[in-house]
N, C-alpha and C positions, 0 to 999 in steps of 0.2 A: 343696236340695243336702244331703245327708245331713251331719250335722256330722262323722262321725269322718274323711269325706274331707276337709274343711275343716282339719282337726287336724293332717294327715299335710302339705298342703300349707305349713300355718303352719311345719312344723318341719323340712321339706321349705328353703324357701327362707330359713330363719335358719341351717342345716347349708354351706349354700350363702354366705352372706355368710361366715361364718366362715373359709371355705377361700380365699375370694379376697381377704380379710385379711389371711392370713397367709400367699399366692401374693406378696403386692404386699409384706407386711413381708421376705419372705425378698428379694427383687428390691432391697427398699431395702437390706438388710442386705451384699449382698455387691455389693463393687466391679467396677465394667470396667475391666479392666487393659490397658492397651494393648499389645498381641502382642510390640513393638517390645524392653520391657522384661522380658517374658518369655526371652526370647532375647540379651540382651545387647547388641544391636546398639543401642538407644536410647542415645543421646549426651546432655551438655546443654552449658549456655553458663559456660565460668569468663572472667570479667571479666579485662578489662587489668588491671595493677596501676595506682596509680597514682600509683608511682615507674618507671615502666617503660623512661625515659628516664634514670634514674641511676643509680649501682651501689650496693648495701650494701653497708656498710662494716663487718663484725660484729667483735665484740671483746670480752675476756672481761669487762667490765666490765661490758655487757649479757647478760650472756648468762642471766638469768630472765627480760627481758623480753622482749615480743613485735617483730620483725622486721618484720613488715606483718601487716595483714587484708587476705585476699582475699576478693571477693564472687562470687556465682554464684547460678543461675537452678535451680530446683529440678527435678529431673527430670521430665518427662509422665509420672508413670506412670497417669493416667488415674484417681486418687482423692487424694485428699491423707493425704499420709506423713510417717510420723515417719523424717528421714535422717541418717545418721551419714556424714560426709566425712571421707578421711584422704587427706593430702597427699602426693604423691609427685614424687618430684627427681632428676634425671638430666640427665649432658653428654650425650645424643644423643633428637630429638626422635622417635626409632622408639617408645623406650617397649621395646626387647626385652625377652624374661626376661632375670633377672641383669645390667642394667644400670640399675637405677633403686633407687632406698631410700624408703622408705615412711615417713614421719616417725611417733615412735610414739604423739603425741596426735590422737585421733580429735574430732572437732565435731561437736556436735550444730547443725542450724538452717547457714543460707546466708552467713552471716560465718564466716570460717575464718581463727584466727590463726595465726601461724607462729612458733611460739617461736626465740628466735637461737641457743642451746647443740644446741637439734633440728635445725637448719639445718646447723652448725657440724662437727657429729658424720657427718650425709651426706655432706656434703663430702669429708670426711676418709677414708670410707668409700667414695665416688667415685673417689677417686685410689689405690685400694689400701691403707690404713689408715695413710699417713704423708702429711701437707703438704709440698709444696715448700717451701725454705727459700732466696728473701724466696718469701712465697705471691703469689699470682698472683691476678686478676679470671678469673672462669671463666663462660663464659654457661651457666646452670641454666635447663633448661627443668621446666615445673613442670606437674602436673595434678594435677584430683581423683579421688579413687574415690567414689563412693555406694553405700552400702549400706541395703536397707531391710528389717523383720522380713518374716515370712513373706505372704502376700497366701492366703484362703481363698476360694474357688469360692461357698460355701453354708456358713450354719453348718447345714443337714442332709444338707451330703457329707463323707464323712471325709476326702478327696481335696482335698491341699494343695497349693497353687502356688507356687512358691518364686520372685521376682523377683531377678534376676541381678544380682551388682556392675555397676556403670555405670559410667565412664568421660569426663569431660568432656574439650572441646579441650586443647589444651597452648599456652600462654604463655610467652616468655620472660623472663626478668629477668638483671640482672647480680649477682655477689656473690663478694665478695674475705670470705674465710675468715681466721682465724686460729688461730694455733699456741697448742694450750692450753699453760697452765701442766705443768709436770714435773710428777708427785709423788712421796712414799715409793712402794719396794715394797707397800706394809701396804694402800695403799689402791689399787690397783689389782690386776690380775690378773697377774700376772707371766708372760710368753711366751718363757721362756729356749730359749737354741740349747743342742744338744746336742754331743759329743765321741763320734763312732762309729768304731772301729779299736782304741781301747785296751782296758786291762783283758783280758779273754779273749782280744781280737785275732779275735773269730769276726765281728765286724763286725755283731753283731744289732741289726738298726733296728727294733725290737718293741718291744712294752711286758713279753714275755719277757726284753729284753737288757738292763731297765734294773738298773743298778748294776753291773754286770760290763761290756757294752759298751756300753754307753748313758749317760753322765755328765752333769749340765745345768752350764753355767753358771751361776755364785754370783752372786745377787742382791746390792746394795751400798747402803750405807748413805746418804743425803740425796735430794733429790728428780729423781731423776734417769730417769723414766718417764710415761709418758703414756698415756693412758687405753685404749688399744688394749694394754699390756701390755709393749709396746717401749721399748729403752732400753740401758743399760751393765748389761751383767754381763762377771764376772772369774772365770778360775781358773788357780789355782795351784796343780803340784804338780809329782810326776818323770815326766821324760820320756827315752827312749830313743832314738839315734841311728839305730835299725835300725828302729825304728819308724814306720808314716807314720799318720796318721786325715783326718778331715772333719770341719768344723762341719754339722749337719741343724738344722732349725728345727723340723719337724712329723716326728712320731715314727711311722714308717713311708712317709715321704716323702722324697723326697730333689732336688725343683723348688728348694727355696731351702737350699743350702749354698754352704757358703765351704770353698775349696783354695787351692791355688797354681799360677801359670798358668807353662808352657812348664816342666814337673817340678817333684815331687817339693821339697819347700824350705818356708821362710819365705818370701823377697826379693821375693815378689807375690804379694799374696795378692787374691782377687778372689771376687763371690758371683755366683752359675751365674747368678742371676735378674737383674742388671744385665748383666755380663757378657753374657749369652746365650749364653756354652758352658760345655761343660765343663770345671771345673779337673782338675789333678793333687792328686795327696793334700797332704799339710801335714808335713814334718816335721824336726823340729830336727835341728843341723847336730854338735850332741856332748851325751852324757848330760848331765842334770841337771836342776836348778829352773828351772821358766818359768811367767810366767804370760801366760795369754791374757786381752786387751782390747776386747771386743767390743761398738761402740755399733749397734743395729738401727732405731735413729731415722735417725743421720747414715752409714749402712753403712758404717764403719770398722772396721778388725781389725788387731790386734798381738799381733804372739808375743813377748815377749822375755823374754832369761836374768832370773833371780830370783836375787841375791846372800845364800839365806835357807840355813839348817840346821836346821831343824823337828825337835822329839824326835821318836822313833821310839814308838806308841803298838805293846805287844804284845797285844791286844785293847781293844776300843768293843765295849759293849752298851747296850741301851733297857731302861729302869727306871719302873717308874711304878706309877699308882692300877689299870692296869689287870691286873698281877699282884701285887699288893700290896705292890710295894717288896722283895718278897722274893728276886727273885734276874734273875740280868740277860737277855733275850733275846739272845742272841750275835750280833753283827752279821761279815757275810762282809767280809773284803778285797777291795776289786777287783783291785790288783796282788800280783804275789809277789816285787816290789823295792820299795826304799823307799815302802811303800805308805801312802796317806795321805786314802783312800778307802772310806768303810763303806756295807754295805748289808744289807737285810734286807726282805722283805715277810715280813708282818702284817697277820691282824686283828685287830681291836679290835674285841670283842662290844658289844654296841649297852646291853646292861644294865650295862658300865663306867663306872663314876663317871670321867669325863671331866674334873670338876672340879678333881681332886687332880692331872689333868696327869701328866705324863713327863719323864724326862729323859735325857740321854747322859751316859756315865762310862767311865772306861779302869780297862782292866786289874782290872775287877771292884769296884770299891772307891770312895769318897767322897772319895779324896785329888785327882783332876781330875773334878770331871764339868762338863757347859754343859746352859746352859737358858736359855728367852727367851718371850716372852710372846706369840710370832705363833705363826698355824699357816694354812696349810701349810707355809711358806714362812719363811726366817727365816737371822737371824745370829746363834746364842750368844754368852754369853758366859759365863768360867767361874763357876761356884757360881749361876747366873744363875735367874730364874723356872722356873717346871714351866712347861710345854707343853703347853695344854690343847687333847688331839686330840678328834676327833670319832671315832664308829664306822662304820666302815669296813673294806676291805680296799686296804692300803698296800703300795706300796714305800717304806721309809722310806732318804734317801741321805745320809751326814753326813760333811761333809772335817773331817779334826780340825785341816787348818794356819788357815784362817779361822772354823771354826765354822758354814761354812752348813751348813743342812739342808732338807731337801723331804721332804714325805709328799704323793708323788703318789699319785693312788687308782686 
């Protein structure tokens, strides 16, 4: 046999071993994924609890520790995965959109704890973001979501397989919630109701209308708020007999106010969203000081006369680091009687030394000004801290009788 054909052949079949080397590495290299998990429709098994016969009892005094571990069975996806589970909780065992909450610690691996403050917060957020008060045993039905990284075909196809969240059975448990602690304004978000009809009287529910027909309710001092932003806020100032308005919660919405039910008045006052109609407007029975008393936790509302006589301010301006202390941003009046109501939008350039803070002053000058050390949100007090804003564009709103003020953005 001629050697150079011998040669061809040797190189011939080690060409050959090499390719079905690397035919069997590629085959080892990529997974079979089962169709099932491709398409979502793959289920897997979340375990009973195994308190499932008792109720939780959660309570703020636990509330960084964990509530249970629940176990579960890893999904078929036909290789082995790395899965990330996030726990989800709903009163209705459908599972619809927008009726379940998703707790926001995700687990890695088939022990899945349930934190009690993560528990605690759905719940709350189940019932429309306020507890019953005494709360109540509620059955929580509970499932997992599975998540896993991407899944590839071949590492020599560019063509990626994306495996779908998964979804295990659903489980019930029992669990009696509680009522967190109140706290300051300062440390929550504050979700004041608004005052629309006054000022201008054009009735604007905009974020155009704020300070002229848009007024918030004043935030108040001690721990009187709960982590959803709800709670007691007050305002005080003059009101006209000839005048009617509305409390609005969300600013260009009008599903949750407070009127007055069968006309026009104080003498029952009622919110559309319990109620389930609509009120009549709101308004006082002869000129003067009142102030409104509004709890969004326990939905309570009072209007009543104010026995005050507040100086009369001939201008409030904003003063601060970010024009140099040099002269006052003129703030508008919302009314053009006894008015007791400032506003103004502003920006606040983003290269302003923020640190030097702001502050409020009447009538141009250093003989009243207030200042306080929160922001956005806050109650002066006079000669009081600068007001250290951030940059932004503001509506800034300041009532000179309490001192609140807001730079909403």
């Amino acid at each position: 046999m001629n050697m150079k054909n011998i040669n061809i052949k040797i190189v011939f079949g080690i060409l050959l071993s090499l390719v079905m080397f690397t035919s069997c590495e590629d085959e080892a290299a990529s997974p079979i994924i089962n169709s099932a998990a491709l398409d979502g429709s793959l289920t897997f098994v979340l375990n009973e609890s195994q308190y499932s016969n008792w109720t939780y009892v959660l309570s703020d005094a636990n509330a960084t520790k964990e509530m249970d571990a629940l176990t579960c069975v890893q999904p078929d996806y036909g290789f082995t995965a790395a899965v990330t589970y996030t726990t989800q909780v709903s009163f209705a065992n459908t599972f619809a959109e927008g009726t379940y909450q998703s707790l926001p610690t995700a687990i890695n691996g088939e022990k899945v704890n349930i934190n009690t403050k993560e528990m605690n917060k759905a719940m709350i957020a189940l019932h429309g973001g306020i507890l019953p008060d005494p709360v109540v045993t509620k059955d929580v039905y509970v499932r997992l979501k599975a998540v896993v990284s991407e899944a590839t075909n071949s590492p020599l196809n560019d063509s990626v397989t994306t495996v779908k969240p998964l979804y295990s059975n659903v489980i019930m448990i029992k669990v009696q919630p509680y009522i967190e602690p109140l706290m300051a304004y300062t440390e929550v978000t504050p979700v004041p109701y608004y005052i629309v009809g006054l000022g201008d009287g054009a009735w604007n529910n905009s974020n155009e209308g704020l300070g002229k027909s848009l007024i918030p309710l004043n935030v108040v001092p001690g721990n009187k708020y709960n982590a959803q932003g709800a709670g007691e806020y007050v305002f005080t100032g003059y009101f006209q007999a000839s005048r009617s308005f509305k409390l609005i919660r969300d600013i260009g919405g009008w599903s949750e106010q407070w009127g007055n039910k069968g006309g026009d008045g104080i003498n029952n006052l009622i919110s559309k969203a319990i109620a389930g109609e609509e009120p009549s407007n709101i308004k006082v029975p002869a000129d003067g000081y009142y102030t409104i008393t509004l709890n969004s936790i326990n939905n309570t509302l009072k209007v009543e006369a104010a026995a005050i006589t507040p100086p009369k301010m001939a201008s409030v301006g904003l003063i601060g680091e970010f024009n140099g202390w040099a002269a006052d941003v003129v703030m508008s009046p919302a009314e053009t009687t006894n008015n007791h109501v400032w506003y103004v939008t502003y920006t606040f350039a983003a290269n302003a030394a923020s640190d030097g803070g702001c502050k409020f002053r009447a009538n141009g000058n250093w003989d009243v000004n207030w200042g306080a050390a929160a922001f956005p949100v806050g109650i002066a007090t006079p000669g009081g801290k600068n007001i250290l804003y951030k940059a932004g564009k503001y509506t800034v709103i300041f009532n000179d009788i309490d001192a609140s003020y807001y730079f909403i953005q």
